[in-house]
Backbone bond lengths (Angstrom), bond angles and torsions (degrees), N, CA, C in turn:
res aa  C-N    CA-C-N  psi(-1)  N-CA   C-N-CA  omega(-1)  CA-C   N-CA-C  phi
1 X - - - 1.458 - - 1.525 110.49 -
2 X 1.330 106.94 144.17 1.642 118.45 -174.40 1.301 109.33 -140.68
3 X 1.270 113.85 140.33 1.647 113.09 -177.12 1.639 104.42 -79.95
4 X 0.900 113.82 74.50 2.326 116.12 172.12 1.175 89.93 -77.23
5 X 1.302 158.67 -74.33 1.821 145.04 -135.21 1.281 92.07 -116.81
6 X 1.644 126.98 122.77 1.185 149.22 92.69 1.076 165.62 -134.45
7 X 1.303 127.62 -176.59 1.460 122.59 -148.54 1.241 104.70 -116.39
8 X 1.490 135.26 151.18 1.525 139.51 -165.03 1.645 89.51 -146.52
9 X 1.676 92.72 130.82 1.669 92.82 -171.97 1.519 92.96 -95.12
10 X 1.643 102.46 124.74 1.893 108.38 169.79 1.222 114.19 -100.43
11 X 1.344 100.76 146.44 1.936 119.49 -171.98 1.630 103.59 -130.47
12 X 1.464 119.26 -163.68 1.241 126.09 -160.38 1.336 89.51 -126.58
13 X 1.612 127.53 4.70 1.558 111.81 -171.51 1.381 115.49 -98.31
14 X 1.683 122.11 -175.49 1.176 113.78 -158.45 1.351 123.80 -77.59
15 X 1.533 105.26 -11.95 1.604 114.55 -171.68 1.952 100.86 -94.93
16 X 1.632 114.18 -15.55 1.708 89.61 179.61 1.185 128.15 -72.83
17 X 1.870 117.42 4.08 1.974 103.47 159.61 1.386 114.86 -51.60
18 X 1.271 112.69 -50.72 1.214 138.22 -152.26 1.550 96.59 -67.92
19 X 1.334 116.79 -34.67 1.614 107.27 -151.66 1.988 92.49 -95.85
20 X 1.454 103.81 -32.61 0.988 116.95 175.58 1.758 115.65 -57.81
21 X 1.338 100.25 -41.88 1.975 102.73 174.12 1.091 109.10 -64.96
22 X 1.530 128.36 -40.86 1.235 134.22 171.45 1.197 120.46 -47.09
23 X 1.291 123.26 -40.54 1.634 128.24 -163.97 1.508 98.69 -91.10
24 X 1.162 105.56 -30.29 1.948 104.66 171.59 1.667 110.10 -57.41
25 X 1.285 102.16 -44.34 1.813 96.01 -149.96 1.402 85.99 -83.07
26 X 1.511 136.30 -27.57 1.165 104.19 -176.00 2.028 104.21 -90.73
27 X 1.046 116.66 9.44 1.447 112.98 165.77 1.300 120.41 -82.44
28 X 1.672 96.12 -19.94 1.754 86.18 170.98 1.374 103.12 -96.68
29 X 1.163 125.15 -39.59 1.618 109.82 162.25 1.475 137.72 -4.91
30 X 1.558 94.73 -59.39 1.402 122.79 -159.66 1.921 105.76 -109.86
31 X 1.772 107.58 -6.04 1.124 92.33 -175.75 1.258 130.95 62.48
32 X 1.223 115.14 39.55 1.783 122.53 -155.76 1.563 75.20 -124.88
33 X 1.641 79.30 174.09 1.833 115.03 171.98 1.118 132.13 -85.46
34 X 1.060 171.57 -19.95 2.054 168.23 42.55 1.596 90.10 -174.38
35 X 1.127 116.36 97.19 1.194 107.03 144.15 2.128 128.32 -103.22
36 X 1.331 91.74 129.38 1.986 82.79 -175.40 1.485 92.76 -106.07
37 X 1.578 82.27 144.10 1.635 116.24 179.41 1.447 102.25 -104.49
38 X 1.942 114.58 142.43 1.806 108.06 159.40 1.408 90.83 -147.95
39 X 1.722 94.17 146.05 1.391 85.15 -157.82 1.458 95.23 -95.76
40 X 1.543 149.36 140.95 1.156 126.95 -162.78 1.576 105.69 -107.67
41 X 1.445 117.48 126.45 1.433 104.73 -174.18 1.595 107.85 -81.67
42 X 1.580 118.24 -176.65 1.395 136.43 175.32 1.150 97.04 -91.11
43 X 1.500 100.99 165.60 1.437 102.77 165.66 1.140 111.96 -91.77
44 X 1.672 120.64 135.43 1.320 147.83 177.01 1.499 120.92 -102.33
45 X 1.355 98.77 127.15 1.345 117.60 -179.19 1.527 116.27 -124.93
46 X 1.417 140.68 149.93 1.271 128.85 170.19 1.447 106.54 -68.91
47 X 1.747 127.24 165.37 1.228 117.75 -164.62 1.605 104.50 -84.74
48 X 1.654 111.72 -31.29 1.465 112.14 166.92 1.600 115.04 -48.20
49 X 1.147 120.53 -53.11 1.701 126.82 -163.72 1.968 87.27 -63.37
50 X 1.418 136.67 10.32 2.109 97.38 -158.42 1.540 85.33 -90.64
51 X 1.394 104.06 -37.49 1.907 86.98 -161.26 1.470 107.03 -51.04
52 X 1.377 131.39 -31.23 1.668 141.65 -164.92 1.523 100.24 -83.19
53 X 1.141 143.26 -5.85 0.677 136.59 -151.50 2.148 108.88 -129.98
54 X 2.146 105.30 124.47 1.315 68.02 -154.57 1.708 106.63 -95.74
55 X 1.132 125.64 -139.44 2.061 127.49 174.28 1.306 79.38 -84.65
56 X 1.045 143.57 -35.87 1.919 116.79 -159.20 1.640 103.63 -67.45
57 X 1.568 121.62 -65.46 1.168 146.39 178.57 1.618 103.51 -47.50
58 X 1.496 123.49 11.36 1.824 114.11 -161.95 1.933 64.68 -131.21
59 X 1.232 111.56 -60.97 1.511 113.21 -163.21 1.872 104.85 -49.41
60 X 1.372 110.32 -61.95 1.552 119.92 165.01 1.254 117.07 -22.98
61 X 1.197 118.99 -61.27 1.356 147.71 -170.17 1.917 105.29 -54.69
62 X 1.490 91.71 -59.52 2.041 104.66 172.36 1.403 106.02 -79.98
63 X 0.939 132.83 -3.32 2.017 132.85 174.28 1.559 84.27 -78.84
64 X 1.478 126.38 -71.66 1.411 138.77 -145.79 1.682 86.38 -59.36
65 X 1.217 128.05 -46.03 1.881 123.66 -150.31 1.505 95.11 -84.20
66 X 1.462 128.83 -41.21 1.289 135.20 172.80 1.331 118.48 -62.49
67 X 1.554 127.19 -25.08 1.463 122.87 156.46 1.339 116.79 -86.96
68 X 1.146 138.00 2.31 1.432 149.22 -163.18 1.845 91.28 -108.71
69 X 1.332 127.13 -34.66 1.119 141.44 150.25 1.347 130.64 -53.77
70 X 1.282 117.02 -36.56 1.655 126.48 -169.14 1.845 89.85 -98.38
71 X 1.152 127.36 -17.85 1.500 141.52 -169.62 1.801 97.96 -62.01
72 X 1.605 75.25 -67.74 1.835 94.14 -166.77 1.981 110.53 -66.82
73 X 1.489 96.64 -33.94 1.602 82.98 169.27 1.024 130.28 -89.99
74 X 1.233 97.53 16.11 1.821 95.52 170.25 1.491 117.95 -134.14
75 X 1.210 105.91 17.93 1.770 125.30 148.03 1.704 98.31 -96.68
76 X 1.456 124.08 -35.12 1.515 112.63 157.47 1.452 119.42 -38.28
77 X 1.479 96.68 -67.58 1.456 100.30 -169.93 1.417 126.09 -63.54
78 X 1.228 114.70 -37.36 1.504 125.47 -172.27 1.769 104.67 -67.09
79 X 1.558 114.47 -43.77 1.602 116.63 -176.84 1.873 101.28 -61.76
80 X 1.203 108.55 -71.04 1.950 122.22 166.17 1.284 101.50 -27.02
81 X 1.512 129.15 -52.37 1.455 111.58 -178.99 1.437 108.49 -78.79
82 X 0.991 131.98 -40.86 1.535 129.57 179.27 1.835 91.96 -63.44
83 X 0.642 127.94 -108.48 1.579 122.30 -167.54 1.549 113.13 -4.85
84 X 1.361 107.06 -39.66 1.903 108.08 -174.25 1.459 122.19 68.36
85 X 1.640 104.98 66.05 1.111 117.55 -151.08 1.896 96.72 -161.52
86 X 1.271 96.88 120.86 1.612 104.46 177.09 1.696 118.14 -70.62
87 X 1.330 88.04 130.76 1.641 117.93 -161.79 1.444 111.08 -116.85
88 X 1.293 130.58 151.87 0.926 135.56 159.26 1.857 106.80 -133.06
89 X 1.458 136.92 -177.88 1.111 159.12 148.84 1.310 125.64 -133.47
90 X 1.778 109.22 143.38 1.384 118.90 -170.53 1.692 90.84 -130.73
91 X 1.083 122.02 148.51 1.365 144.99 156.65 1.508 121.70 -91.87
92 X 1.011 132.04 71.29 1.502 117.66 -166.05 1.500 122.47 -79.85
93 X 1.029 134.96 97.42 1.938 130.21 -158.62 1.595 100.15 -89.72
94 X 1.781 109.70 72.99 1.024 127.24 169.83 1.833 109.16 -165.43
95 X 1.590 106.05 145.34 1.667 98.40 168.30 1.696 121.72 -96.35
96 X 1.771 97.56 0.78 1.331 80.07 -165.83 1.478 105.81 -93.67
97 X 1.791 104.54 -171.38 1.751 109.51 -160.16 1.843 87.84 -95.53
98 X 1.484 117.75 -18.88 1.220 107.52 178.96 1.680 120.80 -72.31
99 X 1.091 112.72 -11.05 1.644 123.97 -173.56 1.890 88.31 -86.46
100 X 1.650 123.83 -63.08 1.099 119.81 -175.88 0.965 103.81 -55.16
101 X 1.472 145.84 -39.76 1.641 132.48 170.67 1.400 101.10 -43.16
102 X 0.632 142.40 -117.31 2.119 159.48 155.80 1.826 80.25 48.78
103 X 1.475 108.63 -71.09 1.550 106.47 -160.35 1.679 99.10 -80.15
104 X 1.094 146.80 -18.75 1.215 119.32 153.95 1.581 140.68 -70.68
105 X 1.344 106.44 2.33 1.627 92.09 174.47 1.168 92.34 -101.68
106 X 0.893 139.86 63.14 1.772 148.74 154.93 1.739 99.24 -123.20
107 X 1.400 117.96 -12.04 1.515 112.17 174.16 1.763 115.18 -115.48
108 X 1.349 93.31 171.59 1.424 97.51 175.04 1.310 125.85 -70.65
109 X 1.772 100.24 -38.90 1.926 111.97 -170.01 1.416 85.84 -150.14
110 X 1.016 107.60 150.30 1.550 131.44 -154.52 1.369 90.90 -133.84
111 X 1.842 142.46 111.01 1.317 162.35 -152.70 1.352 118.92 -111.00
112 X 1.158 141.77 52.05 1.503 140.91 -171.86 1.626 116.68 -94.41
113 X 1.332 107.03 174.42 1.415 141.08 -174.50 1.458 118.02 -88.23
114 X 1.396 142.02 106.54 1.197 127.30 162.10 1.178 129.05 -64.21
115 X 1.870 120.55 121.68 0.978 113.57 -161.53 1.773 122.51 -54.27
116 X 1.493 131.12 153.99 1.162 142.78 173.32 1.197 124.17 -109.71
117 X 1.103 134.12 114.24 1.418 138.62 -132.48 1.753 96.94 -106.91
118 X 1.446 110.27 -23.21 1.276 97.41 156.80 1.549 138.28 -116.32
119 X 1.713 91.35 30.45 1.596 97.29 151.30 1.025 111.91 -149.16
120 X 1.148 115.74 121.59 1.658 120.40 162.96 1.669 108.34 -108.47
121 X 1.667 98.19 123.79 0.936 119.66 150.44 1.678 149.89 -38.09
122 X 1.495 99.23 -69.43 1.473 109.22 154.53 1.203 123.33 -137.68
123 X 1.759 133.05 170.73 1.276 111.62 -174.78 1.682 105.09 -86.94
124 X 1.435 111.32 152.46 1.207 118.28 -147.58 1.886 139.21 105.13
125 X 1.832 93.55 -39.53 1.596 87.88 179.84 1.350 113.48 -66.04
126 X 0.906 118.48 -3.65 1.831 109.18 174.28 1.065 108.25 -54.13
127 X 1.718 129.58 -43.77 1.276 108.96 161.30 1.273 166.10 -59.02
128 X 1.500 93.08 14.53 1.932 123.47 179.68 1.563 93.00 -108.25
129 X 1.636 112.21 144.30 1.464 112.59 -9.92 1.380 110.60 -99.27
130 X 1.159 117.53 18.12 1.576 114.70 -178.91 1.339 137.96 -57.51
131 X 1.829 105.04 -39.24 1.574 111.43 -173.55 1.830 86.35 -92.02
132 X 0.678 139.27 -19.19 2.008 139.76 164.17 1.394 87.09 -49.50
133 X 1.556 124.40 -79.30 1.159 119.81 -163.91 1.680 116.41 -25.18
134 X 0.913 111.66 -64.51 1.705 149.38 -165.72 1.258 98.64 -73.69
135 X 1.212 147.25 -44.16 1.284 146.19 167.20 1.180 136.17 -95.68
136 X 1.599 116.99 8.71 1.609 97.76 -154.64 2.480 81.60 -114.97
137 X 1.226 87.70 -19.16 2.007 84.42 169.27 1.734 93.60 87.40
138 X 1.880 108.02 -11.61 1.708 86.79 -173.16 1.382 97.76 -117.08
139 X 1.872 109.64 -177.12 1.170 97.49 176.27 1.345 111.17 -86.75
140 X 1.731 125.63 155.12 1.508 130.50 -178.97 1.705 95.46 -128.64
141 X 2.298 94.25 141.81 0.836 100.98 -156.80 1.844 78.38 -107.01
142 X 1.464 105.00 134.77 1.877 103.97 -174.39 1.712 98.26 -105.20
143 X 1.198 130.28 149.61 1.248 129.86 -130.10 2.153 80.52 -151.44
144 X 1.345 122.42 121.81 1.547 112.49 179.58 1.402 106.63 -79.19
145 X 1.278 116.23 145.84 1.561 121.47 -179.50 1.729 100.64 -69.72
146 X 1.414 127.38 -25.01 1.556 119.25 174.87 1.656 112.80 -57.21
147 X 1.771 114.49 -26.30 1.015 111.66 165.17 1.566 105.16 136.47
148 X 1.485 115.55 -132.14 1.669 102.65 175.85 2.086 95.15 168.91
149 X 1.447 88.59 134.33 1.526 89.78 164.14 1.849 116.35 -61.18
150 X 1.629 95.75 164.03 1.247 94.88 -179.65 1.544 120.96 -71.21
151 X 1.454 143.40 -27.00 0.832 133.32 135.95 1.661 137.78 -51.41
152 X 1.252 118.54 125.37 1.580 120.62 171.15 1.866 102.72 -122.05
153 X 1.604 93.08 120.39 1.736 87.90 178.72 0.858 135.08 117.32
154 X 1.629 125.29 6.37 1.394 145.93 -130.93 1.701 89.07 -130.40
155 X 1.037 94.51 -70.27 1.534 116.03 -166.97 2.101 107.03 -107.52
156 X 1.200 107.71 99.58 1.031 110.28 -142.89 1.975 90.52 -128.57
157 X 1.708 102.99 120.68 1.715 108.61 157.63 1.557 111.79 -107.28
158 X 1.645 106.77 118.34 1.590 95.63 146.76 1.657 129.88 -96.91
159 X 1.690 97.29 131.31 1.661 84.08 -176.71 1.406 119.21 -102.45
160 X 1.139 103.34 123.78 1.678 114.16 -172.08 1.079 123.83 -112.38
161 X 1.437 106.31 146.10 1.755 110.10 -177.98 0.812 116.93 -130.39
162 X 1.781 125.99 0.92 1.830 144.84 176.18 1.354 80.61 90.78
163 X 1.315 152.48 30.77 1.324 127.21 163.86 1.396 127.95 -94.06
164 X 1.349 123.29 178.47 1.485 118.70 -165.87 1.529 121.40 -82.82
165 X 1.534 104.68 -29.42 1.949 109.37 142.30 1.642 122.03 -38.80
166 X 1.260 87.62 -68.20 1.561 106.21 -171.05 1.478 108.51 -39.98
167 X 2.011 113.25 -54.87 1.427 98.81 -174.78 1.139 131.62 -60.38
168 X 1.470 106.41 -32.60 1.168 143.25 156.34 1.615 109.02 -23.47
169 X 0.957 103.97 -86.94 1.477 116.80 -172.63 1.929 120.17 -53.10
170 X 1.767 101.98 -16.24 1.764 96.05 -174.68 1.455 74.21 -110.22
171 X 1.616 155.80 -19.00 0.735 129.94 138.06 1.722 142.64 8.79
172 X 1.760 92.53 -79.10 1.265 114.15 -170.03 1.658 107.85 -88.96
173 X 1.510 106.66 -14.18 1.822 99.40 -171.32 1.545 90.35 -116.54
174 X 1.528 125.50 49.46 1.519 130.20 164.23 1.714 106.88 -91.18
175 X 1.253 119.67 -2.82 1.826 108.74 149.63 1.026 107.81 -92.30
176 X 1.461 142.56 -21.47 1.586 135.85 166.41 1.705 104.75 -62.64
177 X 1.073 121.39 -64.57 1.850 130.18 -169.56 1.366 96.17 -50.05
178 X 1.113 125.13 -46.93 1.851 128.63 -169.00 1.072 93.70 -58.83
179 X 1.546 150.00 -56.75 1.292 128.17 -130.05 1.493 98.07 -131.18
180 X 2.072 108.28 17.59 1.726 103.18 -171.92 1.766 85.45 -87.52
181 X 1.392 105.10 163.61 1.611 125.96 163.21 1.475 102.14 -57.02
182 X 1.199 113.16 -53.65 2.088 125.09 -148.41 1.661 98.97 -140.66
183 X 1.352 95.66 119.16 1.882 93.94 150.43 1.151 111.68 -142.85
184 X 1.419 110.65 150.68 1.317 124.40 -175.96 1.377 105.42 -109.13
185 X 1.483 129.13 143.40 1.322 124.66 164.70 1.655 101.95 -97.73
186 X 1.699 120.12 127.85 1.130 99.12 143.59 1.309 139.14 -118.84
187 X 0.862 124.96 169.40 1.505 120.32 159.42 1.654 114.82 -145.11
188 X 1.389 112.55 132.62 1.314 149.42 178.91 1.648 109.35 -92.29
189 X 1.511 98.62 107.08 1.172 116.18 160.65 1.760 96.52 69.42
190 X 1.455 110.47 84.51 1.416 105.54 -177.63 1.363 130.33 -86.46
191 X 1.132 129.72 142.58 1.504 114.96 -146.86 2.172 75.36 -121.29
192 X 1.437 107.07 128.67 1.827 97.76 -173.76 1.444 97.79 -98.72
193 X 1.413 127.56 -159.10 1.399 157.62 178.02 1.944 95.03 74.83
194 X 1.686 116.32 -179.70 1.300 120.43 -154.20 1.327 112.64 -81.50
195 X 1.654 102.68 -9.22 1.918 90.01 160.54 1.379 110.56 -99.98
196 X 1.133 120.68 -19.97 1.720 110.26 156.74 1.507 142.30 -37.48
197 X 1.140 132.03 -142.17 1.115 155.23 118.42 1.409 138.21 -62.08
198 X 1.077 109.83 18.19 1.198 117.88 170.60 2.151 118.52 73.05
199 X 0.970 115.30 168.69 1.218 119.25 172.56 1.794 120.21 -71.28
200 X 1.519 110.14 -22.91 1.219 108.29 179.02 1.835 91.88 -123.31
201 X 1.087 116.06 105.23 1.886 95.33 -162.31 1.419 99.28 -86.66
202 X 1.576 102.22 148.16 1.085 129.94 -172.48 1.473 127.24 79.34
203 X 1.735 107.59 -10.47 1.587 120.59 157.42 1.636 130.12 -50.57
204 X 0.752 106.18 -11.42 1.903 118.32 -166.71 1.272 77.26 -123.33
205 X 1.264 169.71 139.94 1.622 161.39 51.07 1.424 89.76 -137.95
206 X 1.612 131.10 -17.48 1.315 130.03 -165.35 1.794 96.87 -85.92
207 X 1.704 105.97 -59.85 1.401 123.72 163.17 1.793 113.41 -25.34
208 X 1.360 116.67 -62.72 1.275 134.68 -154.98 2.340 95.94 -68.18
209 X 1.831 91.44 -36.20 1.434 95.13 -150.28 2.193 76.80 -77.22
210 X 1.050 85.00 -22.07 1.956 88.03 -172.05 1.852 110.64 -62.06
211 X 1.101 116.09 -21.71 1.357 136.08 163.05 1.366 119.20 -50.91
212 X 1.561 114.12 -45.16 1.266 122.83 -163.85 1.640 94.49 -103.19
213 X 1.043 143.23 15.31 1.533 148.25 -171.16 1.711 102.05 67.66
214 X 1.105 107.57 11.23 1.978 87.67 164.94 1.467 121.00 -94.65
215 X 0.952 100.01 117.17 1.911 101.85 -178.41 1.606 101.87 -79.72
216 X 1.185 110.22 115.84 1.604 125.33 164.68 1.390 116.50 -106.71
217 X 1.571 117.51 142.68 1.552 129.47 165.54 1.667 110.55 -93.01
218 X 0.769 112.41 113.29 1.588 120.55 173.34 1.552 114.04 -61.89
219 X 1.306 124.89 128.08 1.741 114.54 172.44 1.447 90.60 -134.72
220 X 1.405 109.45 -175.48 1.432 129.86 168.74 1.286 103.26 -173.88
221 X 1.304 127.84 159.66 1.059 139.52 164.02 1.517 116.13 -147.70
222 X 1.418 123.78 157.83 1.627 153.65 -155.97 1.392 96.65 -96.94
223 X 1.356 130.12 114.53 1.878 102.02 160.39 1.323 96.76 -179.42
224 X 1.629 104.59 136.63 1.430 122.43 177.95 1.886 102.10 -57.44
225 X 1.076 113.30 -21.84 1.349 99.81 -157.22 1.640 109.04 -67.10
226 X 1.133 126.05 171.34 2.006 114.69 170.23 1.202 104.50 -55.87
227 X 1.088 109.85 170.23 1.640 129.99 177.78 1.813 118.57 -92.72
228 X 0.896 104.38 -34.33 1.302 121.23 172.24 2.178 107.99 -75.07
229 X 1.537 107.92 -33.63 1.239 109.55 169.52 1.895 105.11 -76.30
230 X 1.428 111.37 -31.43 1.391 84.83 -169.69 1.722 109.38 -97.67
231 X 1.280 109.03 -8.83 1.925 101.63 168.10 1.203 94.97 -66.70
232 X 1.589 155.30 -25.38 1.704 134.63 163.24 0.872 116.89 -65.90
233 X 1.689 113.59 -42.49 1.401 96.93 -155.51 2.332 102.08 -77.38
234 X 1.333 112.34 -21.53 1.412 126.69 -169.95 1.799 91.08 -72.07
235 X 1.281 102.87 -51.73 1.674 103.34 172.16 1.624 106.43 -42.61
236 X 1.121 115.54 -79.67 1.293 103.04 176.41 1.587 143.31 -20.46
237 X 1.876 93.50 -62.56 1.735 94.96 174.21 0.990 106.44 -86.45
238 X 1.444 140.65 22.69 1.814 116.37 161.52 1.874 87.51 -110.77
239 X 1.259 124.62 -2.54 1.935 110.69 179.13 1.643 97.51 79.78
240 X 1.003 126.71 40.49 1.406 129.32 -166.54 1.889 83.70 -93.43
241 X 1.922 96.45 148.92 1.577 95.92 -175.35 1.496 95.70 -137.64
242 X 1.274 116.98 4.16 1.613 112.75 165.44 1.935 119.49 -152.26
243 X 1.163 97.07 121.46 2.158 96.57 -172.17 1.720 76.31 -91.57
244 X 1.177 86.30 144.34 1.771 122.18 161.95 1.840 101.71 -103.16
245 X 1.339 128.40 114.72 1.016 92.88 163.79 1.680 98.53 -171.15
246 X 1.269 131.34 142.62 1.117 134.90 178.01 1.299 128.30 -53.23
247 X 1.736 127.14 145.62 1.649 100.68 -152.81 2.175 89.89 -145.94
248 X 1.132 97.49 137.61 1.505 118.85 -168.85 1.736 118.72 40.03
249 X 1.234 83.50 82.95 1.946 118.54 156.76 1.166 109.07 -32.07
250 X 1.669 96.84 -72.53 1.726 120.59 175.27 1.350 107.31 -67.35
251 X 1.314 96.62 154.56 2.002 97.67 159.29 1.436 100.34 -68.98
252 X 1.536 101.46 142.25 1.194 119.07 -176.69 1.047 120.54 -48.21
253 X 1.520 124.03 -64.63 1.283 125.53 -177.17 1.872 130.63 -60.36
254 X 1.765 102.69 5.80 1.305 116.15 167.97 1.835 96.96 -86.03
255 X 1.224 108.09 -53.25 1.726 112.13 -168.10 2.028 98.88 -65.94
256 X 1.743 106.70 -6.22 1.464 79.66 174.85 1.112 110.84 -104.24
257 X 1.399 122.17 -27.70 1.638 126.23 154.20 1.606 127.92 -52.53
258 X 1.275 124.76 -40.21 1.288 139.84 -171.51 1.532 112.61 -91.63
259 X 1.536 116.97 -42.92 1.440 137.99 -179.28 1.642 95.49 94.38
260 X 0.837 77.50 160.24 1.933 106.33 -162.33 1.389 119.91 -149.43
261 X 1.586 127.64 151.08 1.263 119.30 -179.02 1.621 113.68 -64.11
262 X 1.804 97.75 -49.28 1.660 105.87 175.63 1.387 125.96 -40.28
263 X 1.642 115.26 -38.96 1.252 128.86 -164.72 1.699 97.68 -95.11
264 X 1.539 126.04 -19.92 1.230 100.73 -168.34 1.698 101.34 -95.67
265 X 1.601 117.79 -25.64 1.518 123.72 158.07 1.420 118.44 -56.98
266 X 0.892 133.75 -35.47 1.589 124.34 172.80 1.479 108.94 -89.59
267 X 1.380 129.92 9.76 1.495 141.50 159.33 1.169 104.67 -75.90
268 X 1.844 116.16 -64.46 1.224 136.38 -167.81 0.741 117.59 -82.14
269 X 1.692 141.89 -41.63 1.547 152.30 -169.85 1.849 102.87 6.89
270 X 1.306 124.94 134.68 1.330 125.56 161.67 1.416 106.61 -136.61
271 X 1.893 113.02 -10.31 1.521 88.89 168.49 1.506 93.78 -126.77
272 X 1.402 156.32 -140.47 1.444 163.57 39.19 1.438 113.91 74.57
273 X 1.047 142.56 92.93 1.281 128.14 158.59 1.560 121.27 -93.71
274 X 1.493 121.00 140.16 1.324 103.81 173.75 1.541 91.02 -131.76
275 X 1.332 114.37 133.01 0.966 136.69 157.04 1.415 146.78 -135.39
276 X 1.795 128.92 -163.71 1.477 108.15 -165.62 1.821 85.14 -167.64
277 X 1.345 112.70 153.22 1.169 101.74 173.75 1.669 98.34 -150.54
């Protein structure tokens, strides 16, 4: 299996050059297809403001979102043609992440934005990329709004816990592991015996990935600190530029009340996440 078809969802905000260069270099990588998605919202009004409000100012309102649309696909198109690399575009006339699910299981890797807490776009994107995660059945590659080196994939951690995400997830990013330089397995705080991690943790998923020609180093480490704080901070000192890693164990809405690793990495993100759930 090889990632050839995917789709990178495009917006008007400050981080989609960035997410957009990203989705190129690994399309030429991989020799794949790029298709960008935007999802185009309606025009929104509060329900107090409709009676005050007249059809010209609703029509105005959909002229402005439909050129804000023709904007982004044709900074799509123009980068895709400069790269020299087959493209497609989708218009999606919806904001939610459940409509962009629908059009990603027609792809291989599904390309998003980590949300930015100090911009929202439309009402609704709060729900990217999480309910995508959860709905879309593929794996999605989440991209940090701070931005991203030019390599993604090179230098590569999976973090594992023997769980059913997790297999899941090196599963689905085994054309990424094949063709990285370095991977590290980690695991945080290893829990041993045969539903664990094993006696040497992270040895048996390292073994399994050694099957498929990826040579992995197994680590783990001991530490009061969260788990979600130490896959960054370990990302960091090994220069790691993409986590593989499975995302809400729990039902979500416990890891958003309670805190969760999933929820505190897609808060924090500083490199690439690819995951699958």
């Amino acid at each position: 299996m090889v990632f050839k078809d995917i789709l990178v969802q495009m917006d008007n905000s400050k981080s989609s050059p960035a997410r957009l260069n990203a989705a190129i270099n690994l399309a030429k990588i991989w020799d794949a297809r790029l298709t960008g998605a935007y999802l185009m919202p309606k025009p929104y009004l509060p329900a107090y403001t409709e009676v005050q409000i007249s059809s010209d100012i609703l029509e105005a309102q959909a002229e402005e979102m439909s050129k804000t649309a023709e904007l982004v696909e044709a900074a799509f198109r123009e980068a895709t043609d400069t790269a020299g690399i087959s493209a497609g575009w989708r218009t999606i006339e919806s904001v939610s992440a459940e409509a962009l699910a629908i059009h990603a299981r027609y792809f291989d890797l599904a390309i998003v934005g980590q949300s930015n807490p100090d911009e929202e776009l439309f009402i609704g994107d709060r729900e990217m990329p999480d309910s995508l995660i959860l709905a879309s059945g593929r794996p999605v590659l989440i991209v940090p709004y701070i931005g991203v080196h030019d390599s993604i994939g090179k230098n590569v951690m999976v973090a594992w816990d023997a769980g059913q995400q997790a297999a899941r997830a090196v599963h689905d990013a085994m054309p990424v592991l094949k063709t990285a330089d370095k991977v590290t397995v980690m695991v945080i705080n290893p829990k041993g015996g045969t539903h664990g991690t094993g006696d040497l943790p992270g040895a048996d998923i390292a073994e399994h990935l050694a099957r498929h020609g990826v040579t992995a180093e197994a680590d783990h480490v001991t530490t009061d600190m969260g788990a979600g704080d130490m896959l960054l901070s370990r990302s960091a000192d090994l220069g790691i530029d993409l986590v593989v890693m499975g995302t809400y164990g729990h039902a979500r809405w416990t890891e958003l009340i309670l805190g969760g690793v999933t929820d505190h990495i897609l808060k924090h993100m500083t490199v690439p996440v690819l995951t699958s759930h």
